[in-house]
C-alpha positions in Angstrom: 30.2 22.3 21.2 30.0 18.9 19.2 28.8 18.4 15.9 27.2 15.5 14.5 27.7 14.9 11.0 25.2 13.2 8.9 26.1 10.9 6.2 23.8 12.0 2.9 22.4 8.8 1.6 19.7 9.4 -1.3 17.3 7.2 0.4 17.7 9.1 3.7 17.3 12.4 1.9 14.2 11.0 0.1 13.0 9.2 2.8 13.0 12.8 5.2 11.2 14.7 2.5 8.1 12.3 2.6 8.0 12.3 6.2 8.4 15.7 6.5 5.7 16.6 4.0 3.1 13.4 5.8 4.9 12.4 8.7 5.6 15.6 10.5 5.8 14.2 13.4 8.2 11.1 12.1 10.9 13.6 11.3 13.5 13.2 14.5 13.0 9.2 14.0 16.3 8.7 13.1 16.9 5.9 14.3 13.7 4.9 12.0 15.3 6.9 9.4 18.6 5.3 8.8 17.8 1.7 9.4 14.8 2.2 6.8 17.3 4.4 4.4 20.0 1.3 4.8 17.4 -1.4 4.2 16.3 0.8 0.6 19.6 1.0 -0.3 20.4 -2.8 0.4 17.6 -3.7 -1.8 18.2 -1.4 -4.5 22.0 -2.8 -5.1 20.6 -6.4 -4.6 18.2 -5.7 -7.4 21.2 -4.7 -9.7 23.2 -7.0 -8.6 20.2 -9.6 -10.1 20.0 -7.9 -13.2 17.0 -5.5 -12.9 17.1 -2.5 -14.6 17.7 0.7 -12.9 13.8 2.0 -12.8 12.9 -1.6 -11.6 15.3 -1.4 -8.7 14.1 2.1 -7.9 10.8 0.8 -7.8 11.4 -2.1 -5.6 13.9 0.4 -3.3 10.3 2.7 -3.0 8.6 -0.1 -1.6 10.9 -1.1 1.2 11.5 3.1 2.1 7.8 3.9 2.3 6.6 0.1 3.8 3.7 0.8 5.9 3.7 4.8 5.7 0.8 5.1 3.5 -1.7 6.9 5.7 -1.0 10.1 8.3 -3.1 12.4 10.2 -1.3 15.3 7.9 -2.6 13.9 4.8 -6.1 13.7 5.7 -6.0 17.1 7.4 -4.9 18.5 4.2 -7.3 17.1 1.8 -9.8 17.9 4.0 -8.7 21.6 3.8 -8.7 21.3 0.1 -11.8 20.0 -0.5 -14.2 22.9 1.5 -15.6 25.0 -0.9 
């Protein structure tokens, strides 16, 4: 039996809970995941690092984790359902 074990990274966790609530399908991306988790993470330190203030680097992180994941199937399938009366 092997186990993997998976690092928990903030953006990672973040990043699976969006895609899990729009992105179904996008949830076993993992390579997706990680590389997109890394790149949040790079940019939130960066930000520090140039003196933004810790909302405004949580802002800017936001952007590069959820870059180009604005629209799904699931969300329109949803608001659909909740707009029948």
């Amino acid at each position: 039996m092997t186990t993997t074990k998976k690092e928990l990274s903030y953006f990672r966790l973040k990043l699976e809970a969006y895609l899990g609530e729009h992105f179904p399908e996008r949830v076993n991306e993992n390579t997706f995941i990680t590389a997109r988790a890394d790149e949040a993470l790079t940019t939130y330190c960066d930000a520090i690092a140039q003196g933004f203030s810790y909302p405004e680097a949580e802002v800017m992180s936001s952007e590069v984790l959820y870059q180009d994941l604005h629209f799904s199937k699931c969300m329109f399938s949803n608001k659909s359902a909740q707009v029948r009366i």
